[in-house]
MITOR-135462 format. One record per residue (C-alpha): z, x, y; residue number from 1. Coordinates in steps of 0.02 Angstrom, whole numbers. Each point is the difference from the previous one (the first is absolute). Layout:
N
+--------+--------+--------+-----+
:      z :      x :      y : pos :
+--------+--------+--------+-----+
:      Z :      X :      Y : NUM :
...
+--------+--------+--------+-----+
***
This chain:
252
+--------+--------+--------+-----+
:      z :      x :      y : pos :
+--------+--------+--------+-----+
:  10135 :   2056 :  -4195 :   1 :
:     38 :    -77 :    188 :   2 :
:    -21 :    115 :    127 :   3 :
:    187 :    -49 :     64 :   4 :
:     67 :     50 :   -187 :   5 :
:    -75 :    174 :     15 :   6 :
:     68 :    143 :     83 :   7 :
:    -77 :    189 :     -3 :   8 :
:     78 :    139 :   -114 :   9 :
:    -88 :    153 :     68 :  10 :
:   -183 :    -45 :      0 :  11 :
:     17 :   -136 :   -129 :  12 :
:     35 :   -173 :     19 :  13 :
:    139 :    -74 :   -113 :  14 :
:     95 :   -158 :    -22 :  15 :
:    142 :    -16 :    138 :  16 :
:    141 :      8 :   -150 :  17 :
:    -55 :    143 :    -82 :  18 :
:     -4 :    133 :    144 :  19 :
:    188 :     11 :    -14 :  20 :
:     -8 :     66 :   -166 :  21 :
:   -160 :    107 :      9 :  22 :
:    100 :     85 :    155 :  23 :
:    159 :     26 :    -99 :  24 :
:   -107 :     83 :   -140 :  25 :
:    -59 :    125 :    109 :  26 :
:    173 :     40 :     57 :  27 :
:     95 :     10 :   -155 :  28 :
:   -154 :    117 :    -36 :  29 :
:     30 :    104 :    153 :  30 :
:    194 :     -7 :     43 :  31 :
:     54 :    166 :    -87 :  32 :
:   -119 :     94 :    105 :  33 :
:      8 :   -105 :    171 :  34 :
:     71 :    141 :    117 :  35 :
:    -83 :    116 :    -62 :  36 :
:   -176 :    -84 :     27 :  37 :
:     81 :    -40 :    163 :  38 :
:     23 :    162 :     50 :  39 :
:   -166 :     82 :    -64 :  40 :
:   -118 :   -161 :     77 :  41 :
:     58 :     17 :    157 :  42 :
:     48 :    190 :     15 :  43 :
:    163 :    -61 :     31 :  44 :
:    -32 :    -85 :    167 :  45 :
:     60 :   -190 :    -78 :  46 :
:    165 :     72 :     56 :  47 :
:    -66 :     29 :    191 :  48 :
:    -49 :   -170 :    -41 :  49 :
:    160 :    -69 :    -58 :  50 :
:    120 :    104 :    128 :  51 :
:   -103 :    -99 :    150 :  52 :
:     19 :   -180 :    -86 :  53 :
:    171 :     15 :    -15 :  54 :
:     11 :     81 :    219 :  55 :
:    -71 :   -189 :      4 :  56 :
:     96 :    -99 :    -55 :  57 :
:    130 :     27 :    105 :  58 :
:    147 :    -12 :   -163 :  59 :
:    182 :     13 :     61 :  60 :
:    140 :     55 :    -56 :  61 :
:     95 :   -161 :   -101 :  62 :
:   -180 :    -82 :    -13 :  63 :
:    -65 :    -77 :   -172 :  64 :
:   -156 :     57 :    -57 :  65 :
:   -130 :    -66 :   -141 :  66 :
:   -141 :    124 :    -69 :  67 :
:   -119 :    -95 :    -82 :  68 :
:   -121 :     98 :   -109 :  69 :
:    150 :    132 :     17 :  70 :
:    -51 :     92 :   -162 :  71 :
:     72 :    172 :    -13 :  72 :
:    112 :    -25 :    143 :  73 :
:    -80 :    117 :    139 :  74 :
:     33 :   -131 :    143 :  75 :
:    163 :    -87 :    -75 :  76 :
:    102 :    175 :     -7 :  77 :
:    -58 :     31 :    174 :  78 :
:     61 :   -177 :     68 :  79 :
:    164 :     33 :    -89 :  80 :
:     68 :    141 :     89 :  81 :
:    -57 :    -68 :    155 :  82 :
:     73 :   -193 :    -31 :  83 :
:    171 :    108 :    -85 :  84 :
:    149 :    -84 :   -105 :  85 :
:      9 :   -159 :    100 :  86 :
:   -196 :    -43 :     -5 :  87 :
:   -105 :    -47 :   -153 :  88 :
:   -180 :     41 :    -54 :  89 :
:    -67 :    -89 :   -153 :  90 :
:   -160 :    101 :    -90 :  91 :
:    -92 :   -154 :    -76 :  92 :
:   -156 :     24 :   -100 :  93 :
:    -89 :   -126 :   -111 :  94 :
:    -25 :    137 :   -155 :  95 :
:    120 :     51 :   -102 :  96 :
:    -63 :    170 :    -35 :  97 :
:     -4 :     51 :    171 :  98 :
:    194 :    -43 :     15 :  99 :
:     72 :     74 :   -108 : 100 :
:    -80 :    166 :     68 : 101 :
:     34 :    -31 :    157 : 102 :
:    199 :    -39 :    -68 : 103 :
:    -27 :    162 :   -125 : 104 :
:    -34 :     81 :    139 : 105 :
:    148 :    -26 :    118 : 106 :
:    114 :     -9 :   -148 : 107 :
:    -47 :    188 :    -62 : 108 :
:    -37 :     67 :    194 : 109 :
:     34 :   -104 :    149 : 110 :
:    140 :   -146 :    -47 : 111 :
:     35 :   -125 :    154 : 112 :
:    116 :   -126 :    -47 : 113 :
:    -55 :   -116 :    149 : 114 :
:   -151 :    -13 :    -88 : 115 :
:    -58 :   -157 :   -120 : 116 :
:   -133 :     -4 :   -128 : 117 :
:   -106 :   -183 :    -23 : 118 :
:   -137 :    -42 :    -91 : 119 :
:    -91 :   -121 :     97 : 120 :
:   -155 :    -82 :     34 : 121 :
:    -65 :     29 :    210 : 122 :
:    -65 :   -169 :     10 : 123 :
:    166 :    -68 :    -72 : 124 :
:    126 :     99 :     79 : 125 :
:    168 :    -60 :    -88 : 126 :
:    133 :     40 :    140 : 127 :
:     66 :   -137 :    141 : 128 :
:    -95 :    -20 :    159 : 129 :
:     44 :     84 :    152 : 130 :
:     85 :    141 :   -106 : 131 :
:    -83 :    149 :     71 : 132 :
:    -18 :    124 :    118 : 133 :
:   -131 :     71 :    -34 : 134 :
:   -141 :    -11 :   -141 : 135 :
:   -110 :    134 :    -31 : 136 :
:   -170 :      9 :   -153 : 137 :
:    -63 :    155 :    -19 : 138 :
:   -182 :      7 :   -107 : 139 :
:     64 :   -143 :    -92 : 140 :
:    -94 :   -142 :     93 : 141 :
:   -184 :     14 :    -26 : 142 :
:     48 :    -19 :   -191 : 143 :
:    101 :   -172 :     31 : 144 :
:   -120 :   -139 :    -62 : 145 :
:     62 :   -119 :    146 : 146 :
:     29 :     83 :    173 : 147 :
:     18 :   -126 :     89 : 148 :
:    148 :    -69 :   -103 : 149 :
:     78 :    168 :    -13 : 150 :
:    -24 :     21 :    213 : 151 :
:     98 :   -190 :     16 : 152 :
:    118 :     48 :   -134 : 153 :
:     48 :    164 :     91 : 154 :
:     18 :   -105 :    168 : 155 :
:    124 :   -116 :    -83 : 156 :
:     90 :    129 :    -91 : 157 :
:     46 :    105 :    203 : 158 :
:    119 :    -57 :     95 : 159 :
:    -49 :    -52 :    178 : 160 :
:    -76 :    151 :     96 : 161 :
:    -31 :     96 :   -164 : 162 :
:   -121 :    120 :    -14 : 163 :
:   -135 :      8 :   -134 : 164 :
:    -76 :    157 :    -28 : 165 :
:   -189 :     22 :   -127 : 166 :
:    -39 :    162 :    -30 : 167 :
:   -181 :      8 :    -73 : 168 :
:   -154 :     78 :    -48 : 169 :
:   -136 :    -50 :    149 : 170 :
:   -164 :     27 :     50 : 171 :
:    -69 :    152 :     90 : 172 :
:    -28 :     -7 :    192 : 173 :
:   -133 :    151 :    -24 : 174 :
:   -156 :    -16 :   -108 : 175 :
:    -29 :    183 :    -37 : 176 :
:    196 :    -17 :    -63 : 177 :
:    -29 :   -168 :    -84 : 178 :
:   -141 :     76 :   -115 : 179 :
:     84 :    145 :    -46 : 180 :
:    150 :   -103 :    -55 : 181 :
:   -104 :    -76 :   -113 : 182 :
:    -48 :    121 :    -70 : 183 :
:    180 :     86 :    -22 : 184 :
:     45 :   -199 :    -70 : 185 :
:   -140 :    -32 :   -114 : 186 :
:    -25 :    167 :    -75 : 187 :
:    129 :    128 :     17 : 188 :
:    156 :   -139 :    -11 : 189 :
:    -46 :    -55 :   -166 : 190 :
:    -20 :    162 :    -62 : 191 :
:    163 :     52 :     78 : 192 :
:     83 :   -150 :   -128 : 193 :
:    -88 :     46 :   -153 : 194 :
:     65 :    185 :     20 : 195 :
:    164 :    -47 :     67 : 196 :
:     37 :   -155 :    -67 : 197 :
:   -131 :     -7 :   -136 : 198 :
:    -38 :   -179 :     92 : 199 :
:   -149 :      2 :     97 : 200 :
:    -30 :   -205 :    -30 : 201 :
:    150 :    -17 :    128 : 202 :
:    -38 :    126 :    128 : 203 :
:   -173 :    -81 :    -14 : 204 :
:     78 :   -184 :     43 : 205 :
:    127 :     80 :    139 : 206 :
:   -159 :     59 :     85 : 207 :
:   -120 :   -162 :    -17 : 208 :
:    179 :    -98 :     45 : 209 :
:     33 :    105 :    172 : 210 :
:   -224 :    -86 :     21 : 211 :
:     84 :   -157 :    -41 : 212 :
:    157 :    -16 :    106 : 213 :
:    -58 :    -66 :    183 : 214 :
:    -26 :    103 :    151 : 215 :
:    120 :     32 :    124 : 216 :
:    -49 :   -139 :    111 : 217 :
:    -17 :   -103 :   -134 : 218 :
:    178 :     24 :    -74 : 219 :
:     58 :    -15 :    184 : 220 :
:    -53 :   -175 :      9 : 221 :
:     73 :    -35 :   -187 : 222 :
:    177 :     54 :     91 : 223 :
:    -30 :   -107 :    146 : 224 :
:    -52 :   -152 :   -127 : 225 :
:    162 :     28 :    -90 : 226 :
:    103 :     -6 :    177 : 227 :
:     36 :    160 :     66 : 228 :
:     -6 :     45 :    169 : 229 :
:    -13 :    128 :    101 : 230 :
:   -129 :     73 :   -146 : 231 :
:    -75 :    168 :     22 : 232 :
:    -50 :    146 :   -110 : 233 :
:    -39 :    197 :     17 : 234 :
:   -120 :     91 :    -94 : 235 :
:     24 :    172 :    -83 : 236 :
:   -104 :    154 :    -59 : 237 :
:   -170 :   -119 :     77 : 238 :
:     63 :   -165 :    -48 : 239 :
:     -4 :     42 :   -204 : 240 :
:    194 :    -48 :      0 : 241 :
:     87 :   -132 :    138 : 242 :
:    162 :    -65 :     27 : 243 :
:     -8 :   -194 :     63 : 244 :
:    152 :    -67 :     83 : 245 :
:     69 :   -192 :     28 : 246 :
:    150 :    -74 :     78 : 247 :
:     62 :   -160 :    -58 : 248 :
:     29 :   -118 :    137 : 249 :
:    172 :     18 :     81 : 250 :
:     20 :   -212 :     -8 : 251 :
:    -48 :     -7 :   -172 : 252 :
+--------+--------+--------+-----+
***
């Protein structure tokens, strides 16, 4: 197999068309369960988290707004009340399992009718360019097989001056932090899924996938490659979680 036609699933190496479908398996497996995990890996902070993503992305009131990775919904029902009745925000995500809980859920709890559900593919976004506001992925990109093509696709898909927002697992700024999160990742995550979930084989790729996913300077430059400007991004609790944030170029 050609380096070029391999791409990493966790620690392994696999053939660039199968990650897709090895990623979809493990969330069909864990979809029932997803806020819950949520809520028990991170003590509850991935709210913190998600409250200071959306602060930056500076949504209005009448804006149109595309989740991508949206899942259960946290960040679309948010955007809703803040875009109201005449704005939009469409909660895309490429597995089907994982929308229709995140619809379950605002259909038995939370209903929005501004909102949209899509099933759709990152590095194929199927929506007309410059349509956009504002595009946000939250701990959805580090399991897209092309980044690259998902960063461009996002670019095309905002309208001129739209923000993009990536929300995403990162690497520690503090070593004495950085080895105890492995240790919390490696050993007590896993064992968290099997008891929870009774899945520790996912929680065991989510953790080598957060390894895989580049560093913050490294996903800064991915932006930049794709055409954003004005790129910058903010760690939080040490650098384990950052948001990065593009621009797309006014002329464009």
């Amino acid at each position: 197999m050609k380096e070029n036609d391999s791409t990493d699933f966790g620690f392994k190496t696999v053939p660039k068309n199968e990650k897709a479908d090895l990623v979809a398996g493990i969330f069909n497996s864990v979809a029932d369960r997803y806020d819950l995990m949520n809520d028990l890996m991170s003590i509850g902070i991935h709210r913190i988290w998600k409250r200071f993503a959306i602060e930056l992305s500076a949504v209005r009131e009448g804006n149109s707004v595309l989740d991508i990775a949206g899942g259960t919904g946290d960040l679309a029902i948010k955007f809703a009340d803040i875009v109201g009745p005449d704005g939009t925000v469409v909660l895309a995500d490429i597995n089907e399992s994982m929308l229709k809980v995140g619809r379950d859920k605002l259909l038995d709890k939370c209903w929005r009718p501004n909102i949209n559900f899509v099933q759709a593919d990152a590095q194929n976004l199927p929506f007309p360019d410059a349509n956009f506001e504002c595009i946000t992925i939250a701990f959805g990109l580090r399991n897209v097989t092309d980044k690259s093509a998902a960063l461009k696709s996002m670019y095309r898909a905002l309208k001129p001056g739209g923000r993009l927002l990536i929300l995403e697992f990162s690497k520690p700024t503090n070593e004495i932090l950085a080895k105890a999160y492995d240790t919390y990742s490696f050993h007590i995550l896993p064992l968290m899924g099997k008891i929870v979930a009774n899945d520790s084989d996912s929680y065991k790729y989510l953790a080598e996938s957060i390894r895989m996913h580049p560093d913050q300077e490294e996903l800064q430059i991915l932006v930049e490659d794709a055409g954003f400007s004005n790129c910058d991004y903010y760690n939080m609790t040490g650098g384990i979680v950052a948001i990065h944030r593009g621009i797309k170029n006014p002329d464009d």
